[in-house]
C-alpha positions as a printed NumPy array, in Angstrom:
array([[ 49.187,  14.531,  29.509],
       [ 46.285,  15.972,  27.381],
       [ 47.102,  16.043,  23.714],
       [ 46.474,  20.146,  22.706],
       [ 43.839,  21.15 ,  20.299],
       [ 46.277,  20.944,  17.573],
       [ 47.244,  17.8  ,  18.008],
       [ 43.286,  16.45 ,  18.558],
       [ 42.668,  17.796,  15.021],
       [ 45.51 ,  16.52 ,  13.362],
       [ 45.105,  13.245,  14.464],
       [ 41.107,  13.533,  13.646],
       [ 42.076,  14.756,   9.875],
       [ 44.848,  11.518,   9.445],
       [ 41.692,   9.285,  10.431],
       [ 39.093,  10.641,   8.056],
       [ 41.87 ,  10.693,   5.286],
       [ 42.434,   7.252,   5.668],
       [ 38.823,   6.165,   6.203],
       [ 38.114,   8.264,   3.133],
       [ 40.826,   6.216,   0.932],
       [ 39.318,   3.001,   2.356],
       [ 35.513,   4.186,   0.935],
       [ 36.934,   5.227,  -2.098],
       [ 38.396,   2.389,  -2.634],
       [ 35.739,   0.377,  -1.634],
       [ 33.355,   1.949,  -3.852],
       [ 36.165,   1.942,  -6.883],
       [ 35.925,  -2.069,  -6.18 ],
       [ 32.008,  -2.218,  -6.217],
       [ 31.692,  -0.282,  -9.44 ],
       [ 34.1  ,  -2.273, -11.154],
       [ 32.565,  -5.738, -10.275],
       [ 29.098,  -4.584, -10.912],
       [ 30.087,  -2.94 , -14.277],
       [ 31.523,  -6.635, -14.806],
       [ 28.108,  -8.431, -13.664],
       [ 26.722,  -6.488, -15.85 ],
       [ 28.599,  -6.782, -18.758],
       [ 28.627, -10.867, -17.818],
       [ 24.919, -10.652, -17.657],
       [ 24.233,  -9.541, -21.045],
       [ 26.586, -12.179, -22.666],
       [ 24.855, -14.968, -20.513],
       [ 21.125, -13.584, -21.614],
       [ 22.784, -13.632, -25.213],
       [ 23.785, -16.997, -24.908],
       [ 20.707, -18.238, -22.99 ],
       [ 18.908, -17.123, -26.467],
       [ 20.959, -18.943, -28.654],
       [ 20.764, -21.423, -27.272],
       [ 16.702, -21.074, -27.347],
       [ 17.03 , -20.942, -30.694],
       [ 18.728, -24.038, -31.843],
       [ 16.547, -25.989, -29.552],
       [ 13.463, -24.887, -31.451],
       [ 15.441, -25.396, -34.954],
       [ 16.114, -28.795, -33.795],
       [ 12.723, -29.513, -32.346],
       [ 11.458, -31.099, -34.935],
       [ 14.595, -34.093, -35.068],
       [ 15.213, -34.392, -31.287],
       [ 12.922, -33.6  , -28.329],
       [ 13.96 , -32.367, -24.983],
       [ 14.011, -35.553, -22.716],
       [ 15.852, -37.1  , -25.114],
       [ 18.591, -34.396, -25.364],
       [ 18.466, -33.708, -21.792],
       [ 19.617, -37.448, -21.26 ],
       [ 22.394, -37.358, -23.731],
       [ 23.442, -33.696, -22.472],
       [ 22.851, -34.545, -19.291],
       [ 21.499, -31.107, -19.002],
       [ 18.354, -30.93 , -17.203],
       [ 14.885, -30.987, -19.585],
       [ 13.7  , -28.21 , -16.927],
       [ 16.661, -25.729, -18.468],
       [ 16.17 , -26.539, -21.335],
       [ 12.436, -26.307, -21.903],
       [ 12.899, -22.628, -20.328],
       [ 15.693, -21.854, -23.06 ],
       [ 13.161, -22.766, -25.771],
       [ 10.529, -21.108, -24.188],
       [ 12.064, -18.1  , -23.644],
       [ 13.349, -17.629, -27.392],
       [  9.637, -18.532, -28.798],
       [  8.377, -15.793, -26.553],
       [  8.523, -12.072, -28.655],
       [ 10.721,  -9.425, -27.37 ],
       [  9.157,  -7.608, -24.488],
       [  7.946,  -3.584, -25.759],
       [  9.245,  -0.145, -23.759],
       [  5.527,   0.12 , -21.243],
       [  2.931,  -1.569, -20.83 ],
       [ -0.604,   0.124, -21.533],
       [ -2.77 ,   0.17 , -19.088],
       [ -6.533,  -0.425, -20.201],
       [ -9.156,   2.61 , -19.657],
       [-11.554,   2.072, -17.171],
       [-14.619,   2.299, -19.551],
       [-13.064,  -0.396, -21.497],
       [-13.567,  -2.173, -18.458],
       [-16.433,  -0.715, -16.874],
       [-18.918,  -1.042, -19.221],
       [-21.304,   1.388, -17.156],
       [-18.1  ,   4.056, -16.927],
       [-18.314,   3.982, -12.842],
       [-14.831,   3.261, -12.26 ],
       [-13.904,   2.988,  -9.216],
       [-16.363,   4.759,  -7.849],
       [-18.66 ,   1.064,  -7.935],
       [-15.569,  -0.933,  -6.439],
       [-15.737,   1.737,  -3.383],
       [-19.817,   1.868,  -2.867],
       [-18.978,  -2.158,  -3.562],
       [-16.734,  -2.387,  -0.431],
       [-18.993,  -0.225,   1.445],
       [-21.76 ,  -2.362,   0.819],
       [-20.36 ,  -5.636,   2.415],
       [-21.032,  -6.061,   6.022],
       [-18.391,  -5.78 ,   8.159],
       [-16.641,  -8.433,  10.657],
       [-18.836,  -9.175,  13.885],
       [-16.736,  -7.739,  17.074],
       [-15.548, -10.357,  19.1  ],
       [-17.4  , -10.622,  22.137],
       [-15.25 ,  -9.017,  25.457],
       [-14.028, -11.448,  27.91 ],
       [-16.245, -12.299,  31.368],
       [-14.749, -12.279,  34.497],
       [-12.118, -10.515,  36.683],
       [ -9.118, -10.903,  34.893],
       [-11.376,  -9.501,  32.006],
       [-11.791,  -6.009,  34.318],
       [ -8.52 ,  -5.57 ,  35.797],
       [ -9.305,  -6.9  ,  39.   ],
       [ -6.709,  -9.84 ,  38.986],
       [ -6.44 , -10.116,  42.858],
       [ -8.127, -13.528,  43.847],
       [-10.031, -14.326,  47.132],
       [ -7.157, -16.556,  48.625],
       [ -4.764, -13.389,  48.692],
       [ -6.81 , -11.507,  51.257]])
């Protein structure tokens, strides 16, 4: 038997309402984690400078290769922690430089264009001789 309108809708509606629970839910799990990540991130870039710093303090009584052997900590990480805290904090935006700083003669791109025009273009490759070249695929021995 045929299940009646009623029924067809019903059952519809008790499938989207539990799909719907299961995005919800899904999405209630994603935020959390990547509010977490995040929040895990900033102590590990927070740590990741510390420890940048005390490497440079202590440059100047241990160097890396050395401590990487007794830390057994590779010199790789550890040059890029001391890197990284000798490096300034990065600024909001970057400025981009005018073009008649660069283009002394105030073109702009107007020269890279009539630049591009100017260069001669690829040589066509030359077309194919023969029959297959034309279509005509159908050799003497078929006839």
């Amino acid at each position: 038997m045929v299940a009646s309108e009623e029924e067809i809708a019903r059952r519809l509606q008790e499938r989207d309402s539990q799909r719907s629970a299961r995005r919800a839910q899904a999405a209630a799990g994603v935020g959390a984690l990547a509010r977490r990540q995040a929040e895990l991130a900033g102590q590990l870039a927070d740590l990741e400078r510390e420890i940048g710093e005390v490497l440079a303090a202590a440059g100047d009584v241990i160097d890396l290769p050395e401590l990487a052997q007794v830390t057994d900590v590779p010199a790789a990480a550890l040059a890029r922690w001391r890197d990284q805290a000798a490096k300034p904090a990065r600024s909001g935006k970057r400025k981009r430089p005018s073009a008649t700083k660069n283009d002394p003669a105030g073109t702009g791109s107007q020269a890279a264009a009539a630049t591009q025009a100017a260069r001669p273009a690829a040589p066509a490759r030359p077309a194919p001789d023969g029959p297959a070249a034309s279509g005509a695929a159908v050799g003497a021995a078929s006839s």
